[in-house]
C-alpha positions in Angstrom: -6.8 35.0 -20.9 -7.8 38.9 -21.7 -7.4 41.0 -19.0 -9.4 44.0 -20.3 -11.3 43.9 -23.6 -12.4 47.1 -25.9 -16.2 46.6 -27.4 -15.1 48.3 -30.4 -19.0 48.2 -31.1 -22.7 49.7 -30.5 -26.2 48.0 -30.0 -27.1 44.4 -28.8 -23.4 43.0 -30.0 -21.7 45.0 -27.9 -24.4 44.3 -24.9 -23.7 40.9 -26.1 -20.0 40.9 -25.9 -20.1 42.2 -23.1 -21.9 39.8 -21.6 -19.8 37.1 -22.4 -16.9 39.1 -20.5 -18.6 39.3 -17.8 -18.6 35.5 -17.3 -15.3 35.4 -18.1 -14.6 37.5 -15.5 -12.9 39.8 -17.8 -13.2 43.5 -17.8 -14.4 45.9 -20.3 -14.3 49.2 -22.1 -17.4 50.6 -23.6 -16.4 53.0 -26.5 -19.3 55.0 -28.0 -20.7 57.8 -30.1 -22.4 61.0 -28.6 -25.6 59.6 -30.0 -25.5 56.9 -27.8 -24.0 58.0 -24.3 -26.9 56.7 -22.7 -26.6 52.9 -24.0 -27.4 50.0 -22.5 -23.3 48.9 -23.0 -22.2 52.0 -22.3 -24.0 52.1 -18.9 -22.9 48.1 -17.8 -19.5 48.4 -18.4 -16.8 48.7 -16.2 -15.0 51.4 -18.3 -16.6 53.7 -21.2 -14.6 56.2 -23.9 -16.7 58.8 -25.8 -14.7 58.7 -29.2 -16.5 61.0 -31.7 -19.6 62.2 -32.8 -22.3 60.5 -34.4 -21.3 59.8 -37.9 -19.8 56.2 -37.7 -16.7 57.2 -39.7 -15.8 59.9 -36.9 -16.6 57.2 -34.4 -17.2 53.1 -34.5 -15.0 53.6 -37.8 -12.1 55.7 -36.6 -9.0 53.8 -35.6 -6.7 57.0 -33.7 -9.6 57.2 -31.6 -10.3 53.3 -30.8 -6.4 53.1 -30.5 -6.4 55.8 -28.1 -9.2 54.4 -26.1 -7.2 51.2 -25.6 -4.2 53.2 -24.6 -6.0 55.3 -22.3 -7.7 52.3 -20.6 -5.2 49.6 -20.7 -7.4 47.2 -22.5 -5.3 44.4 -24.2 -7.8 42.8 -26.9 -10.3 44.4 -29.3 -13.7 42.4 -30.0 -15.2 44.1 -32.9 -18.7 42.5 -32.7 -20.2 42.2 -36.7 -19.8 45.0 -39.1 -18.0 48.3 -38.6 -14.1 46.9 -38.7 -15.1 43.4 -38.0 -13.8 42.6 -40.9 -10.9 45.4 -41.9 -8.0 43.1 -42.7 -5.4 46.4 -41.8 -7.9 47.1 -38.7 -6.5 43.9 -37.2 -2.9 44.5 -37.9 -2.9 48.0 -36.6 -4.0 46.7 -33.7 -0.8 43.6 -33.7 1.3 46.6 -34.1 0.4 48.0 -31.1 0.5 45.0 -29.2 -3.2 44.5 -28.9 -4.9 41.5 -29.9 -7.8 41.6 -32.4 -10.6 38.7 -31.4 -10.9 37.7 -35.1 -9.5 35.5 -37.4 -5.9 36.0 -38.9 -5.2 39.2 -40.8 -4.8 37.2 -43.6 -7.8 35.4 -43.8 -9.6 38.1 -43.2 -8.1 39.9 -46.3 -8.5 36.7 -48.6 -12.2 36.1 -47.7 -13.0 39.5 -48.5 -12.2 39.4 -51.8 -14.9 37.7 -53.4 -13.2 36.5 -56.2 -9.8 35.2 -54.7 -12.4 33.9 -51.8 -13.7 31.6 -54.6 -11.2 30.7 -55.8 -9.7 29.2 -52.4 -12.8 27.7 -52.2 -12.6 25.7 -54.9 -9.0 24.7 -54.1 -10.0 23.4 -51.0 -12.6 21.4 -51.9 -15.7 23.4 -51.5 -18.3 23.0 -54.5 -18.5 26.8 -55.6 -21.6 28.6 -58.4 -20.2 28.0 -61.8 -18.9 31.2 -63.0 -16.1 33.8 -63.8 -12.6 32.6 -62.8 -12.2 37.0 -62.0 -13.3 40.1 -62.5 -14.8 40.8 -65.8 -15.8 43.7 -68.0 -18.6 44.9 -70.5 -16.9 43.6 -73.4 -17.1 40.7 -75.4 -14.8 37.9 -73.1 -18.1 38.8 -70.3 -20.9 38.1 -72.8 -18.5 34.8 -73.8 -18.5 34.1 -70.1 -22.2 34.3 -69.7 -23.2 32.3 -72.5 -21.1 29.2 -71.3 -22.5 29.7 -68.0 -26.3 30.0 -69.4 -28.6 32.9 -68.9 -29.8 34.3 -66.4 -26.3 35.5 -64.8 -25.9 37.3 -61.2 -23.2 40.3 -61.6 -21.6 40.9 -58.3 -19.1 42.8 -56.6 -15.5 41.5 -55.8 -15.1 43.5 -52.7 -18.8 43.5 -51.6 -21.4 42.0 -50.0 -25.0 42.9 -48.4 -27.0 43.4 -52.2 -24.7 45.7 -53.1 -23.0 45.8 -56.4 -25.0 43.0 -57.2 -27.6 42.5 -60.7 -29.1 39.9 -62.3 -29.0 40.0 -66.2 -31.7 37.9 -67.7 -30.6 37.9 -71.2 -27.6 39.1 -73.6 -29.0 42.4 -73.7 -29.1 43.1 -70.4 -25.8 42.0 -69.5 -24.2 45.4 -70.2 -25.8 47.2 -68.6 -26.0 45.1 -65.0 -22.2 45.4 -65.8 -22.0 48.8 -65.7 -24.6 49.5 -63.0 -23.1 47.2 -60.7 -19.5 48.3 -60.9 -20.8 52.1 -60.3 -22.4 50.2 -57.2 -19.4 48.8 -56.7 -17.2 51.6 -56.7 -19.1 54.2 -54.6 -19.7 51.7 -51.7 -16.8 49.7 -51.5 -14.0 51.6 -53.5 -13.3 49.0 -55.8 -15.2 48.8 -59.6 -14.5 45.1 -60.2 -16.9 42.7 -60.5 -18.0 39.5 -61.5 -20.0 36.7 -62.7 -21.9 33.5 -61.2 -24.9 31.0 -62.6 -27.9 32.8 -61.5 -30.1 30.0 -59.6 -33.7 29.6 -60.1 -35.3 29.2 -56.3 -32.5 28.0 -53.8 -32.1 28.5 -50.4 -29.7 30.3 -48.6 -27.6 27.5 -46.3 -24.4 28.8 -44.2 -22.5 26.6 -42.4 -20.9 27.7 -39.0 -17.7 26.8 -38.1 -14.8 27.4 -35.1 -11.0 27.1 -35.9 -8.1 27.1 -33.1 -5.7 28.7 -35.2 -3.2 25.8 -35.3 -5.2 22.8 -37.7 -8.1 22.0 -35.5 -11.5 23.0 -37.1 -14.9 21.9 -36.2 -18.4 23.1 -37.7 -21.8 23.6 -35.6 -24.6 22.8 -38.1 -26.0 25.1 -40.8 -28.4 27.6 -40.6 -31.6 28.5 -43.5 -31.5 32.2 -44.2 -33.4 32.2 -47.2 -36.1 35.0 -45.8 -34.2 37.7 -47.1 -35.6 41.6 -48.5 -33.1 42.9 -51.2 -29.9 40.6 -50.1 -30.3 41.3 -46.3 -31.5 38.2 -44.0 -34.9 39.0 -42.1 -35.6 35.3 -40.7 -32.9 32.7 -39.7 -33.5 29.0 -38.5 -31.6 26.3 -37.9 -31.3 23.1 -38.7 -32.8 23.8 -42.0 -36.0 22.0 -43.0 -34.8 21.0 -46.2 -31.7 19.4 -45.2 -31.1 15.7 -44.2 -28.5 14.8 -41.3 -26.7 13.2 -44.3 -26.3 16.1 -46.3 -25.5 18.1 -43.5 -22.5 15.9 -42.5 -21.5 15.9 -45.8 -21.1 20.0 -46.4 -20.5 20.3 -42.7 -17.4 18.1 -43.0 -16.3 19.9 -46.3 -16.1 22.8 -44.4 -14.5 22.0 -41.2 -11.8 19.9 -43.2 -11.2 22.9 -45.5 -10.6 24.9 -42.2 -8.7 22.9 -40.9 -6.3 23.0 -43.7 -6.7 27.2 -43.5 -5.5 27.0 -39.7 -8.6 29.5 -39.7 -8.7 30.6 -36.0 -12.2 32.0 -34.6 -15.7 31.7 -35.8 -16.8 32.0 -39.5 -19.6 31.0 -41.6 -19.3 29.4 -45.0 -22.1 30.6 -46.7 -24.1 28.5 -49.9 -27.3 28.7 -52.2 -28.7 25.6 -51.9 -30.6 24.0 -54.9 -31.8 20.4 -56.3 -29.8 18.7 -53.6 -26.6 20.7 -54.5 -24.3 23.3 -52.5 -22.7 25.9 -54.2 -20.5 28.3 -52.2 -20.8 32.1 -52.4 -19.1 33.9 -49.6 -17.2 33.4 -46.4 -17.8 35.8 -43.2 -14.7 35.9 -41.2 -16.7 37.8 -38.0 -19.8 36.6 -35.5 -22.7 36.8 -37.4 -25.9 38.8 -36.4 -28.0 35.5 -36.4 -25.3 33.5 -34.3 -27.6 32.8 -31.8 -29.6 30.7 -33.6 -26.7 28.0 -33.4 -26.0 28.7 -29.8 -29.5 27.5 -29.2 -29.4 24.4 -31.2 -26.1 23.3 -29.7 -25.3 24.7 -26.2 -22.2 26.2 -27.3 -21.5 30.4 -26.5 -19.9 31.0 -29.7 -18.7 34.6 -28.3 -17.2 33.3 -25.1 -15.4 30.7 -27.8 -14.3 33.2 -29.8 -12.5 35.1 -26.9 -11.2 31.8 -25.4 -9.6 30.9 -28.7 -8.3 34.4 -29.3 -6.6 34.0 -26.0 -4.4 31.0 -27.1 -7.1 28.4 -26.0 -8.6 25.1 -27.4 -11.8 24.2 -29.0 -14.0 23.5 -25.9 -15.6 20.2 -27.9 -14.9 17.6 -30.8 -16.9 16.6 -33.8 -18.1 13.7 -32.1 -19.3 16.2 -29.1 -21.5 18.3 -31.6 -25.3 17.5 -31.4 -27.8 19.7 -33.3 -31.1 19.5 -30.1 -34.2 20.6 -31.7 -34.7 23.6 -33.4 -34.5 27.4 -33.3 -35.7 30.3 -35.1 -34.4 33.6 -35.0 -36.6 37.5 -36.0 -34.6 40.8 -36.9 -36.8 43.2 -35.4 -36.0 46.2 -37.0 -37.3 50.3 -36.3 -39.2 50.1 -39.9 -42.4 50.1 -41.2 -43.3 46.8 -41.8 -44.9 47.6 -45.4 -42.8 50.3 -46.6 -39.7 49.6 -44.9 -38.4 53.1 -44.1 -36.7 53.8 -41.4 -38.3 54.7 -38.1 -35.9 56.1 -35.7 -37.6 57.8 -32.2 -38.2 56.8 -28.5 -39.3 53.8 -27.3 -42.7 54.9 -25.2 -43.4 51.2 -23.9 -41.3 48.0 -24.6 -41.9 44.9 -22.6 -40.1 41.9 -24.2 -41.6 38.2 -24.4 -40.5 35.5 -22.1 -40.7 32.1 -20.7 -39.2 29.0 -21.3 -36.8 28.9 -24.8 -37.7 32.6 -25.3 -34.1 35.1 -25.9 -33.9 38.4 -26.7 -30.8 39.8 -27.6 -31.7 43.8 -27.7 -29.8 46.9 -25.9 -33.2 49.1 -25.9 -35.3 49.9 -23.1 -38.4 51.5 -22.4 -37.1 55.3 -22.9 -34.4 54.8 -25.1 -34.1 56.5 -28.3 -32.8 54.8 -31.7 -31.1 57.3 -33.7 -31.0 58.0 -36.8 -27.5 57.6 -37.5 -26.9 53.3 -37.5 -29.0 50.3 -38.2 -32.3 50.0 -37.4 -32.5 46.8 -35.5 -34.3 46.8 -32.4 -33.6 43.5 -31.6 -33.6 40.0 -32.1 -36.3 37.6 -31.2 -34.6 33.8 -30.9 -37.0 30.9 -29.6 -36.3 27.1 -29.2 -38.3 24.5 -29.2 -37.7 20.8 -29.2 -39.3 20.4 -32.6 -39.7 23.0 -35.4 -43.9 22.7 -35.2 -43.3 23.9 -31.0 -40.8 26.4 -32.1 -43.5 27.9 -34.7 -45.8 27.7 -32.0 -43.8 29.0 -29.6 -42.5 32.1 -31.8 -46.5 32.9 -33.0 -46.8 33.5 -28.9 -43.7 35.1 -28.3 -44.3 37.4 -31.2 -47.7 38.1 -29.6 -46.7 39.3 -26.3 -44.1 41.6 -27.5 -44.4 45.6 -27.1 -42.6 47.8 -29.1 -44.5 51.1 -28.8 -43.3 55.1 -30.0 -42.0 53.4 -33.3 -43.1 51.9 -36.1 -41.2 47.7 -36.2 -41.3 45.1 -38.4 -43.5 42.8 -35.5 -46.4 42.8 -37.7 -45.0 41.3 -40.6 -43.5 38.8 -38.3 -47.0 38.0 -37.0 -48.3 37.6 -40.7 -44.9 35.3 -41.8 -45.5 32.9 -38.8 -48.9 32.1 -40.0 -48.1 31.6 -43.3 -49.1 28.1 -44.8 -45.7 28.3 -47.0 -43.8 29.6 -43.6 -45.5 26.5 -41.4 -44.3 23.7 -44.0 -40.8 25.2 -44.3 -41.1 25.9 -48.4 -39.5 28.6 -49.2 -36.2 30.6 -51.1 -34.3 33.1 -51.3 -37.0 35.2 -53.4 -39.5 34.2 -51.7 -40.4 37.2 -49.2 -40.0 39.7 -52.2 -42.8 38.0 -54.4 -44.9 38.1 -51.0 -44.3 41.5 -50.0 -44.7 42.6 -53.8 -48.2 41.0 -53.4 -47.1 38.3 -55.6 -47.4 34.8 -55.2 -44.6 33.1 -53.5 -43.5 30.4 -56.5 
């Protein structure tokens, strides 16, 4: 096992990685902007490392310094929560080179799943049903509009190196196609550094399904269940559940095993989620994320499994704590991003909290690093935190979220509570029929098709 770990991360991971450190009896460094000296991480730690100033790519994005905070502490592993380098193929092997050990999946994996293209493309060779589309990148010429008509209008453009909306346009007909090309490879280019993109069948009203799953490195591979992410605002997930109340037990055995069995025959080592659109009883594949995702603890609630204290243990050389056999999905669980915006609007609303008093009692979690006082710059994300309740079937876990959502305080700033409030009371919401467009045709004062 780790004897010191670096948090080479901010906000309620790194509280949350921390935690999981703690009862491993591992210690651990705190790195951290100037804008956020006075963080909840920063302050439990056993060690903390100022390593820059606010900007994140003077700071949570600047190797030297991260490197030199390992050095200067004598940490031996780097957990580098979700986003940030959680996912920088060369991040990890900087670190290998320097005899630290990345808690991740293999450099290579990491590398190959990023690419969205080569990503589907191992997909399909291992057995994973993909979205019929481009076998690469494409262009605005005449072998794209070829593409697209085989495929059938309408056609989503994406990026190869992306993710997160970006990059990303749907072209409804022949004469849009162009120009979604040539908007989404500027998109493309200026966030990612890389102009190629590509094509995929566009589907009607599917859901978003990802599959979790936890590899040992060395052939063994399980997977935990899925979760439904299809509440999403432009590409970015605002309401996660699990199990999803569209799926059977059968059709999640079937995916689920598709997925563990393809891992399996990755020696993928960690946690990752295989993510799908979901539609007329079919799974297509659209991305892998080689990191812990934000709504991970969705799962942990539904299975009794820490999937953080996992991914140390396997990082560390260890085995997969359970079997296949071991996995049981127990009731159901529902997970809010409360974010620091205005809940019609959506801008950003960065400030000090003046009163915060979370919800509680039984299968209530909060997985936040603010506190009454704290401020939420301006610089980073604008979650607050994450609201995750259980219940034992999904009618007490609405009812249980609608009072949770109730009793919680978030004063100083404007959140996203209220739209929670509105959601959770939502006919559509309560029967579990939704997709993935869903929440845009409702906030757009549309109605949800």
């Amino acid at each position: 096992m780790f004897d010191k770990i670096l948090i080479a991360n901010r906000g309620e991971i790194a509280l949350r990685v921390l935690r999981a450190c703690k009862e491993l009896g591992i210690s651990t460094v705190a790195v951290h902007s100037t804008a956020d000296a006075d963080a909840m991480h920063v302050r439990l730690a056993d060690e903390s490392v100022c390593i820059g100033p606010p900007p994140s790519k003077d700071s949570y994005l600047n190797v030297p310094a991260l490197l030199a905070a390992c050095e200067i502490t004598g940490a031996d592993a780097v957990h580098p929560g979700y986003g940030f380098l959680s996912e920088n193929a060369r991040f990890a092997e900087i670190l290998a080179d320097h005899n630290l050990h990345f808690i991740g999946p293999k450099a290579e994996h990491i590398r190959l799943m990023g690419d969205k293209i080569e990503a589907k493309k191992t997909a399909r060779r291992l057995g994973i049903p993909v979205v019929p589309g481009s076998d690469g990148a494409v262009s605005p010429d005449d072998d794209a509009m070829a593409i697209a008509r085989e495929i059938g209008f309408p056609v989503l453009v994406k990026a190869a190196a992306g993710g997160g909306g970006r990059g990303m346009k749907v072209a409804h007909s022949a004469d849009d196609l162009k120009l979604a090309l040539s908007t989404a490879s500027n998109e493309a280019k200026s966030a990612f550094g890389d102009a190629s993109v590509y094509l995929e069948k566009y589907l009607q009203k599917p859901r978003h399904i990802e599959i979790q799953v936890l590899g040992d490195g060395r052939g063994g591979a399980i997977h935990l269940g899925e979760r439904d992410c299809s509440l999403q605002r432009r590409h970015q997930k605002v309401w996660e559940e699990g199990p999803s109340p569209v799926l059977t037990a059968e059709a999640r055995a079937r995916i689920g095993g598709i997925c563990a069995k393809a891992m399996q025959d990755m020696k993928y080592l960690g946690v990752g989620t295989i993510e799908f659109l979901f539609e007329d009883g079919e799974f297509y594949f659209i991305e892998m994320n080689t990191r812990i995702q934000v709504e991970h603890p969705v799962t942990e609630m539904i299975t009794d499994i820490d999937l953080v204290l996992e991914q140390i243990r396997i990082a560390a050389g260890g085995e997969l704590s359970a079997t296949q056999d071991q996995i049981a999905i127990i009731g159901h669980a529902i997970e809010c991003r409360v974010n620091a915006e205005n809940p019609q609007t959506f801008r950003p609303s960065p400030g000090r909290i003046s009163q915060y008093h979370p919800p509680g009692g039984l299968g209530v979690r909060i997985d936040s690093a603010v506190y009454q006082g704290y401020v939420i710059p301006p610089y980073y994300d604008s979650l607050v935190g994450k609201l995750i309740v259980h219940g034992k079937t999904r009618a007490e876990c609405l009812m249980r979220l609608r009072r949770a959502l109730d009793e919680m305080v978030v004063e100083g700033i404007e959140t996203t509570l209220p739209l929670f409030r509105a959601l959770v009371r939502e006919p559509a919401i309560i029967d579990g029929d939704y997709h993935i467009h869903w929440l845009e045709q409702y906030l757009a004062g549309q109605p949800p098709g």
